[in-house]
DRENKEMI-370418 format. One line per field, with one value per residue (C-alpha): residue number from 1; residue in one letter; z, x, y. Coordinates in nm, 2 decimals. Example, Ala and Ser with C-alpha at 12.3 -4.5 7.8 and 13.67 -1.06 7.14 Angstrom:
DRENKEMI-370418
k	(1 | 2)
r	(A | S)
up	(0.78 | 0.71)
east	(1.23 | 1.37)
north	(-0.45 | -0.11)
***
This chain:
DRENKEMI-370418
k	(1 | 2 | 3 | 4 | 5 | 6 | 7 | 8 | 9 | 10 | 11 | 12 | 13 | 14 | 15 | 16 | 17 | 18 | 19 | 20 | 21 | 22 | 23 | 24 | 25 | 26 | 27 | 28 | 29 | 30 | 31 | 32 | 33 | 34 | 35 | 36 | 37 | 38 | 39 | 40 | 41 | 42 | 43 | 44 | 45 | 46 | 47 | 48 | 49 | 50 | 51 | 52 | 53 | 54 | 55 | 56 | 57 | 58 | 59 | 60 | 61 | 62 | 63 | 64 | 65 | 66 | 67 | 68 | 69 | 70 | 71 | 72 | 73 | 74 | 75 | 76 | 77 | 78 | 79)
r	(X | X | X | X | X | X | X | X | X | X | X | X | X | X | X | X | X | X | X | X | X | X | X | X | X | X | X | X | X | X | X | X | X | X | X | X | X | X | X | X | X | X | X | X | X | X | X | X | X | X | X | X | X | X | X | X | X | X | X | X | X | X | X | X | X | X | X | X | X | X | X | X | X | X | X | X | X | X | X)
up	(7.80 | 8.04 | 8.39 | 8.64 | 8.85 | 9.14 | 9.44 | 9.51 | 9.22 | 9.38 | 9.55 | 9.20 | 9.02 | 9.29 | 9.23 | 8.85 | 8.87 | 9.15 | 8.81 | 8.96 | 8.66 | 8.62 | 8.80 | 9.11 | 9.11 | 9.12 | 9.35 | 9.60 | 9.53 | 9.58 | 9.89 | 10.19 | 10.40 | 10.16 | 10.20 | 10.50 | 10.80 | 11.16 | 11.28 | 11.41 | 11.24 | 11.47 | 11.36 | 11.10 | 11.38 | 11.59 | 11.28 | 11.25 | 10.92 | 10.79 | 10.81 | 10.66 | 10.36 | 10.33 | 10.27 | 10.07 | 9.84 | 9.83 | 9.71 | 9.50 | 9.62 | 9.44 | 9.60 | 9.94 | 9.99 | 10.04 | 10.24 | 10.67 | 10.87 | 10.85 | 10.48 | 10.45 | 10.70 | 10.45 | 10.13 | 10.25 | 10.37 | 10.05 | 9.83)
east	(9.63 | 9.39 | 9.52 | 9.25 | 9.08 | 9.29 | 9.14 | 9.35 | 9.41 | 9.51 | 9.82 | 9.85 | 9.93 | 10.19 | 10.33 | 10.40 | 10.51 | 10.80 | 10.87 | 10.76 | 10.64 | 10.21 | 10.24 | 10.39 | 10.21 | 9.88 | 10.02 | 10.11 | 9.78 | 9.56 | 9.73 | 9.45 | 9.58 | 9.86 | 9.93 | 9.73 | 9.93 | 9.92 | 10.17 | 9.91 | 10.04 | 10.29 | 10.59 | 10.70 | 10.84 | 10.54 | 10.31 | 10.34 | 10.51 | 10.13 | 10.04 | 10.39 | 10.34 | 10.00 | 10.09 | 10.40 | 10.15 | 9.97 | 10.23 | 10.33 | 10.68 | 10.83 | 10.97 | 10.77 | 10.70 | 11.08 | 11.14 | 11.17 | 11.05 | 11.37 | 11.38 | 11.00 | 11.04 | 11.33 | 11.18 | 10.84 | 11.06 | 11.24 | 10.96)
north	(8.86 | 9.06 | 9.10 | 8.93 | 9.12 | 9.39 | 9.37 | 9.71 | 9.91 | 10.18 | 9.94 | 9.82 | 10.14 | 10.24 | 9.90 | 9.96 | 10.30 | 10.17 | 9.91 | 9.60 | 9.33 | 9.35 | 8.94 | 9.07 | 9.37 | 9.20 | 8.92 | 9.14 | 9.43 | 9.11 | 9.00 | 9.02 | 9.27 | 9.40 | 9.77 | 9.81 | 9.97 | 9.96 | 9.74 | 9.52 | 9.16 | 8.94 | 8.88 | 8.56 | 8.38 | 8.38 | 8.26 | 7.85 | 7.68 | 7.60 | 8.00 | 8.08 | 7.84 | 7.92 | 8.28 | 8.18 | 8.02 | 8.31 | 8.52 | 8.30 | 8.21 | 7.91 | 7.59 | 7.65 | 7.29 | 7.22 | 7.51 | 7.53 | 7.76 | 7.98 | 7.98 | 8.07 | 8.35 | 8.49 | 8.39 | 8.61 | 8.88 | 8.89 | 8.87)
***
């Protein structure tokens, strides 16, 4: 099976060389955003449960749609 396209290959690579499976690597390499630093997001709590699921979802975090706020906050932390 081919991996889909990496939007950050170079995020990627890093990714499989710290031993993280090819899925999560490219879930979290094609993550819009992902790797970038600055400091510049707000923090979980600030961000609304729609924007917390919606990047749960993108992540790919299981069993989102039963989760609160608190538990997304932790399940996105703990990712």
């Amino acid at each position: 099976m081919d991996i889909p396209s990496i939007k950050n290959e170079e995020q990627y690579e890093a990714l499989r060389e710290k031993g993280y499976s090819k899925q999560k690597s490219a879930r979290i390499a094609n993550t819009p955003n992902a790797g970038k630093k600055g400091g510049k997001a707000k923090p979980y709590e600030s961000w609304t449960k729609k924007d917390l699921y919606d990047q749960a979802k993108n992540v790919g975090i299981q069993g989102r749609s039963k989760m609160s706020k608190a538990d997304l906050i932790y399940a996105l932390r703990n990712n």
